[in-house]
DOBAPA-178650 format. One record per atom (N, C-alpha, C): residue number from 1; atom name; y, z, x. Coordinates in steps of 0.02 Angstrom, whole numbers, plus 50000, padded with zeros to 5 digits. Example, Ala and Ser with C-alpha at 12.3 -4.5 7.8 and 13.67 -1.06 7.14 Angstrom:
<pt 1,'N',<49716,50390,50660>>
<pt 1,'CA',<49775,50390,50615>>
<pt 1,'C',<49835,50390,50660>>
<pt 2,'N',<49888,50354,50642>>
<pt 2,'CA',<49947,50357,50684>>
<pt 2,'C',<50002,50394,50645>>
This chain:
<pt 1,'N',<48509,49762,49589>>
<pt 1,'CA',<48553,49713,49558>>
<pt 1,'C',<48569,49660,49610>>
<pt 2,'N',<48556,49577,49593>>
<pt 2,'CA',<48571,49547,49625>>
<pt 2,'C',<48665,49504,49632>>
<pt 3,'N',<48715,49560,49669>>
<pt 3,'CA',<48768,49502,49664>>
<pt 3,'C',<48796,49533,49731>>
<pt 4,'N',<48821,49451,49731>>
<pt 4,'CA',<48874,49461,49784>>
<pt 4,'C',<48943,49448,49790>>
<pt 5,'N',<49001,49468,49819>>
<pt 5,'CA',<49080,49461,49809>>
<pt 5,'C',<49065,49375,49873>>
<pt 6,'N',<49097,49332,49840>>
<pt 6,'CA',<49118,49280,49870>>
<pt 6,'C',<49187,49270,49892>>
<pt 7,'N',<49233,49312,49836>>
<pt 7,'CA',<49318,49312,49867>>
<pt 7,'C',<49336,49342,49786>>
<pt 8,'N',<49426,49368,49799>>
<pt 8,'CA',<49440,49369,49767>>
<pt 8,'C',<49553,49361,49750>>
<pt 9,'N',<49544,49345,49697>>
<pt 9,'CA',<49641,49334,49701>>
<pt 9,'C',<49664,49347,49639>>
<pt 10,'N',<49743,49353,49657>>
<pt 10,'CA',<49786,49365,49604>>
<pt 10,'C',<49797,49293,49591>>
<pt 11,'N',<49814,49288,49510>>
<pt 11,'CA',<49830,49239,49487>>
<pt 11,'C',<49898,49265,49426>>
<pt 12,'N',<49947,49222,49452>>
<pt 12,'CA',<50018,49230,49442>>
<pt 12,'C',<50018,49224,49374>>
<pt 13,'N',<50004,49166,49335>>
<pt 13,'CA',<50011,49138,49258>>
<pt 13,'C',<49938,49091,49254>>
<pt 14,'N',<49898,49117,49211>>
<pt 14,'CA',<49838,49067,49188>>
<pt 14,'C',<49846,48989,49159>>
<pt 15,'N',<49837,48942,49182>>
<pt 15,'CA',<49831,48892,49147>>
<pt 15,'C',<49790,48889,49078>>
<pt 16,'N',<49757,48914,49075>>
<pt 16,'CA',<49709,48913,49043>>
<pt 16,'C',<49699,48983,48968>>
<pt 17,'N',<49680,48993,48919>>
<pt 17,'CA',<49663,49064,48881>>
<pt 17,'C',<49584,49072,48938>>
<pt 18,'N',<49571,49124,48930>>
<pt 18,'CA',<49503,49141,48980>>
<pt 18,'C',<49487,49206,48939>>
<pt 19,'N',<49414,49258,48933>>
<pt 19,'CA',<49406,49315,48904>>
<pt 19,'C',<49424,49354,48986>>
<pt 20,'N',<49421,49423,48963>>
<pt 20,'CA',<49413,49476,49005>>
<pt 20,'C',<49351,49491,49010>>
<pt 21,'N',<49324,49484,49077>>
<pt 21,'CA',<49232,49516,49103>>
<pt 21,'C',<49239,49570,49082>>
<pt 22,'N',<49278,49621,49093>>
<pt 22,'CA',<49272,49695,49069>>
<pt 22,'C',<49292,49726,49002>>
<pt 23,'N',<49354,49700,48975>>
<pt 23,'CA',<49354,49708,48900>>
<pt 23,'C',<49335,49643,48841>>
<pt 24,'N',<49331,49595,48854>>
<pt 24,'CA',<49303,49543,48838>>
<pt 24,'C',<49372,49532,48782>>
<pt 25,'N',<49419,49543,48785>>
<pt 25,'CA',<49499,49540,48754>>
<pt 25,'C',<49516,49448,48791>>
<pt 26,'N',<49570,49420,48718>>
<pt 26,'CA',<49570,49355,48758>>
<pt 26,'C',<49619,49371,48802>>
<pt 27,'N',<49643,49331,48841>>
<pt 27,'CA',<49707,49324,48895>>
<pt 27,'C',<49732,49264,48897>>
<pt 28,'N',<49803,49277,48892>>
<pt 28,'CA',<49834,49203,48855>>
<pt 28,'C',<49860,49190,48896>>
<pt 29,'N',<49897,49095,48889>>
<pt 29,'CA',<49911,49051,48937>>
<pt 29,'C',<49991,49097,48978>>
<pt 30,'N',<49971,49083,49026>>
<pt 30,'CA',<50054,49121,49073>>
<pt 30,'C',<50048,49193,49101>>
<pt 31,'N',<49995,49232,49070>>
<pt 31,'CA',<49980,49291,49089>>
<pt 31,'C',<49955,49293,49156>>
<pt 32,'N',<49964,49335,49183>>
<pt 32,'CA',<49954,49374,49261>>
<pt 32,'C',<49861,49394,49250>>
<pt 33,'N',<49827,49381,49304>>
<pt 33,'CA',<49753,49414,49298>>
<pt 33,'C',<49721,49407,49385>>
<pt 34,'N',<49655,49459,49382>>
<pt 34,'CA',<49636,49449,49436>>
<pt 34,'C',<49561,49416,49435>>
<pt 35,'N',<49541,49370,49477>>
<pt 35,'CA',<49476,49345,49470>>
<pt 35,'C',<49450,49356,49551>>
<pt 36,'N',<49359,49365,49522>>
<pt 36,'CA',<49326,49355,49554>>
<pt 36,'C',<49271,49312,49571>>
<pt 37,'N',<49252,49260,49624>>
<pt 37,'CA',<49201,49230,49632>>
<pt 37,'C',<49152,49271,49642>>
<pt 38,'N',<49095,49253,49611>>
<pt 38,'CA',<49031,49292,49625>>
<pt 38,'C',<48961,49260,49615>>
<pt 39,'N',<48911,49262,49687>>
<pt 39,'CA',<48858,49261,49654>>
<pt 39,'C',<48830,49304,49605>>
<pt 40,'N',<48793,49294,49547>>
<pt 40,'CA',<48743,49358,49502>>
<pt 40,'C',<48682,49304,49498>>
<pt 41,'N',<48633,49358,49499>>
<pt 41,'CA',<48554,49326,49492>>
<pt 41,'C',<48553,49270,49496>>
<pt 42,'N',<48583,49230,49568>>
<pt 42,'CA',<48572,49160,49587>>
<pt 42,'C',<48630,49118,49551>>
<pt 43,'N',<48650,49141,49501>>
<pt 43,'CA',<48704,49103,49465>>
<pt 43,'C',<48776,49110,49519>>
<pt 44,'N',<48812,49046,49536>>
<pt 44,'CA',<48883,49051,49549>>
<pt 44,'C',<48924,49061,49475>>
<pt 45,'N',<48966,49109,49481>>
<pt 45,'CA',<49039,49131,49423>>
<pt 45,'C',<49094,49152,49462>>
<pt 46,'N',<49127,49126,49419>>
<pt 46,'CA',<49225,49165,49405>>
<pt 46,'C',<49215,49191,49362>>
<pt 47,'N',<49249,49263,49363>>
<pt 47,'CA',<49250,49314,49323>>
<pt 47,'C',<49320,49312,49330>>
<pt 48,'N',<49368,49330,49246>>
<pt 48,'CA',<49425,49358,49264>>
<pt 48,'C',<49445,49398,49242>>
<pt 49,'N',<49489,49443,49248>>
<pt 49,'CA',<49514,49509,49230>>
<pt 49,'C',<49584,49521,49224>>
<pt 50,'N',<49606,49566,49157>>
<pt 50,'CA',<49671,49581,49147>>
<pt 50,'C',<49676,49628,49226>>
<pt 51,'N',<49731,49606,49253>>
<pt 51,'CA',<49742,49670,49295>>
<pt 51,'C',<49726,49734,49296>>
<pt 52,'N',<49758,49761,49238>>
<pt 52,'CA',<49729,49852,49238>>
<pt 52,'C',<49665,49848,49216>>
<pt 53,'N',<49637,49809,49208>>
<pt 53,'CA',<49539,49808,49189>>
<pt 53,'C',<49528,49790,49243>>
<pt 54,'N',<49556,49739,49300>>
<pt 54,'CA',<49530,49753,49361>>
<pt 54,'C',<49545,49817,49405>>
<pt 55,'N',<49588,49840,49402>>
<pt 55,'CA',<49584,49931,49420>>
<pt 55,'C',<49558,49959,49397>>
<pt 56,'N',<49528,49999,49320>>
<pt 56,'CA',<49483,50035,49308>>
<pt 56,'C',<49407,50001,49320>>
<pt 57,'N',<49409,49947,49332>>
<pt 57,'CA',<49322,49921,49374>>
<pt 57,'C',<49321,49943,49425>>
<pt 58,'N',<49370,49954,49484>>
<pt 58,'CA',<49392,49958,49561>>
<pt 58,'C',<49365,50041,49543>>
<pt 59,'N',<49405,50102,49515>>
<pt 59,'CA',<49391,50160,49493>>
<pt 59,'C',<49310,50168,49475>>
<pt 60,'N',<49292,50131,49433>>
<pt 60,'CA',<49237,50161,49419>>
<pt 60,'C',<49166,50145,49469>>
<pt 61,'N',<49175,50102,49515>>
<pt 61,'CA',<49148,50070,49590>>
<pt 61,'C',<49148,50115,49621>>
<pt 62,'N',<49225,50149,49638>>
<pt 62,'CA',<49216,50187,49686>>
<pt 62,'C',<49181,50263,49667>>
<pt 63,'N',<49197,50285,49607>>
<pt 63,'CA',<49190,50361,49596>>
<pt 63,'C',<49114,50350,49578>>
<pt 64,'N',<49076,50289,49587>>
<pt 64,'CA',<49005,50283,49562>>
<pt 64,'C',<48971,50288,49629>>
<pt 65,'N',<49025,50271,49697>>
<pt 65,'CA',<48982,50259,49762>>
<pt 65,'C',<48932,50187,49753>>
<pt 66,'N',<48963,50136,49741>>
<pt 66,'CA',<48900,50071,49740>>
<pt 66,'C',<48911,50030,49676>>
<pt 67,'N',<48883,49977,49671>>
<pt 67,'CA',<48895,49936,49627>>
<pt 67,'C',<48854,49974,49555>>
<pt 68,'N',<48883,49949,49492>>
<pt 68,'CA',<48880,49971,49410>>
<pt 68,'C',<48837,49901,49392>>
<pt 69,'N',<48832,49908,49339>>
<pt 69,'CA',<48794,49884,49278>>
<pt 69,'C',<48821,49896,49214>>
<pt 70,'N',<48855,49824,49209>>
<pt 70,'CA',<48886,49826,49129>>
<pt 70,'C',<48888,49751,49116>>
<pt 71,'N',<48922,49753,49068>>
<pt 71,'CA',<48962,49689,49022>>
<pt 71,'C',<48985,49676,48974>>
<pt 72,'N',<49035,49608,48982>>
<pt 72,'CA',<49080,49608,48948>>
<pt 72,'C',<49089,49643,48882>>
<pt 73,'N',<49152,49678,48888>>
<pt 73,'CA',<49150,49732,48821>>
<pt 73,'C',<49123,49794,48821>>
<pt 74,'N',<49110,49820,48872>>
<pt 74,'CA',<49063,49890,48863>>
<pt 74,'C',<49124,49931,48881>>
<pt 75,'N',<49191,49910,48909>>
<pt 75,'CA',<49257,49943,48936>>
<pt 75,'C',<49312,49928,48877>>
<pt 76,'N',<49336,49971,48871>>
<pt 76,'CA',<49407,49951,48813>>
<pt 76,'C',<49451,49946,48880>>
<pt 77,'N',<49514,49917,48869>>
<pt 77,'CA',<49561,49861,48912>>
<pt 77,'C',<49600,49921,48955>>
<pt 78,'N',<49567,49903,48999>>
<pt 78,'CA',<49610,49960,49065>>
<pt 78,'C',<49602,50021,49063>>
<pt 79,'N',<49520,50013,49039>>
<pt 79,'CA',<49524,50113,49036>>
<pt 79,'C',<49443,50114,49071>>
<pt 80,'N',<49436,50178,49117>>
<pt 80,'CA',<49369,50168,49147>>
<pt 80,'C',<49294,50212,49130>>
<pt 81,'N',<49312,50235,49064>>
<pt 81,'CA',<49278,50250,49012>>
<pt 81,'C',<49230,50206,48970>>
<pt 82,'N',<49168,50203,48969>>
<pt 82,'CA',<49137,50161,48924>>
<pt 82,'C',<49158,50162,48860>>
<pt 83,'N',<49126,50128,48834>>
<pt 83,'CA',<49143,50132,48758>>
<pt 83,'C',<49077,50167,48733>>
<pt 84,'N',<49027,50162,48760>>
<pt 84,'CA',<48956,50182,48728>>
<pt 84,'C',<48946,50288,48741>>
């Protein structure tokens, strides 16, 4: 898999509605989230994430030992259980 972490931060209140990378749920203007810059397959992205969907991604990273293979939607919202 080609990606790499470029950085990452908390973001206090969104300007913006944005989806969730991991539950693909919307996230509305003022809400709290965490994003990540990332290269994937040569592409630059921001990815962002409800908080507790960025902890059960963090969980399922580590108890995997190494980077996963998914997307958007394959996680219901803050849980580190697939859906499939």
């Amino acid at each position: 898999m080609d990606f790499r972490l470029l950085s990452n931060c908390h973001i206090r209140a969104l300007r913006k509605e944005k989806f969730c990378i991991w539950c693909a749920e919307k996230m509305e203007i003022g809400s709290s989230a965490k994003s990540e810059t990332v290269i994937f397959h040569d592409e630059f992205r921001v990815q962002y994430f409800h908080e507790e969907c960025f902890d059960a991604m963090k969980q399922v990273v580590k108890e995997s030992n190494g980077p996963i293979e998914w997307g958007p939607g394959d996680y219901r919202r803050g849980c580190a259980e697939s859906r499939a």
